[in-house]
N, C-alpha and C positions, 0 to 999 in steps of 0.2 A: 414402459415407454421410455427411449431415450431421452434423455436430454441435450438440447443445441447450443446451450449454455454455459458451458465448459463447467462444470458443477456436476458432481455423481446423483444420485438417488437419494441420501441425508441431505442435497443442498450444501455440502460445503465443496469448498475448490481442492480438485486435484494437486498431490504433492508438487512442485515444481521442481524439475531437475537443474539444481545450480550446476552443476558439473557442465553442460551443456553451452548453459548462457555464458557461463566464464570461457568457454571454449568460442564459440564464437567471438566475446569481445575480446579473444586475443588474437583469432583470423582477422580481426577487421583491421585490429590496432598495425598489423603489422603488412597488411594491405593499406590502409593510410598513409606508414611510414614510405613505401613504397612511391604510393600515387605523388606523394609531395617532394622524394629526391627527385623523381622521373620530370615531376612539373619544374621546379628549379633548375635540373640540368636542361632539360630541352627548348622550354620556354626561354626562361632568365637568360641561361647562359648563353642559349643559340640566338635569341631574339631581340631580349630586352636591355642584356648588357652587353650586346659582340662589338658595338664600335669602342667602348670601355676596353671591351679585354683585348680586343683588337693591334694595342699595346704592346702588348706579351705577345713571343714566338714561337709557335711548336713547328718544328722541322719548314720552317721557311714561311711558314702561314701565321695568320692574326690568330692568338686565342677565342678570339670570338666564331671564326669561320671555321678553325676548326673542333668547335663543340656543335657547331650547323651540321657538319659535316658526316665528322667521326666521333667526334666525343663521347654524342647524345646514345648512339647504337653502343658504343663498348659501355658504359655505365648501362642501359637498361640489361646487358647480357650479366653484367655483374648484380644487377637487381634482380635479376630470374634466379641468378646461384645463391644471393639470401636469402630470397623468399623459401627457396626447395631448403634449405639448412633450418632456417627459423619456423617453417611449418613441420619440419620432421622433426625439431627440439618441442614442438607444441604438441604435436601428435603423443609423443612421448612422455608427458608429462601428463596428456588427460588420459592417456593407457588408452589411446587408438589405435593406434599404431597397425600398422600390418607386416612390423619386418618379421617375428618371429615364425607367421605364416609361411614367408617366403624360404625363411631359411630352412622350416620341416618340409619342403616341399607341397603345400596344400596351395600352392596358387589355383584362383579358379582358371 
C-alpha cells in the first residue's frame, strides 16, 4: 500500500533534491529583483516622486511625466532582456538548459 505521507515503505523521508530548491530560489530571487526595479520605476518614479523629478528635463518634458509616460515601458523592456540573460546564466549553471538540444537539431 502507498503511502500519502511523503515517507517510503521503512518510514523514512525521501532524498530531497537540493539542486532543484537552489534552482528555484534563484528564479524567484531574480523575479524579486525584477518586481522591485519595475515597482520603483513605475510606481516611485511615475507616481510618487514625478512632481520632485518634475524638476529635471528630458526633451522638453518633467522627468517625472516622462517616466509616467515612457520611461516606465523602456525600463520594463530592459527588464525582460535581464530576466531572458539572468535565467539563461541560471539555466546553465543548474545544467537545464536546452541550448545544446537546439543546436543538434533535436528541437521538439
Amino acid at each position: 500500500m502507498a503511502s500519502t505521507s511523503g515517507h517510503d515503505a521503512d518510514g523514512e523521508a525521501p532524498p530531497v533534491d537540493h539542486s532543484a530548491g537552489a534552482y528555484w530560489r534563484a528564479n524567484v530571487r531574480v523575479i524579486l529583483r525584477c518586481l522591485l526595479i519595475w515597482f520603483i520605476v513605475s510606481y516611485g518614479c511615475g507616481i510618487l516622486l514625478a512632481d520632485w523629478l518634475d524638476q529635471f528635463r528630458v526633451g522638453g518634458f518633467g522627468l517625472g511625466f516622462w517616466f509616467a509616460q515612457q520611461g516606465s515601458i523602456l525600463v520594463f523592456l530592459g527588464l525582460i532582456g535581464y530576466y531572458v540573460r539572468a535565467m539563461r546564466r541560471i539555466d546553465h549553471e543548474f545544467d537545464v538548459d536546452d541550448d545544446d538540444d537546439l543546436l543538434d537539431g533535436e528541437a521538439d
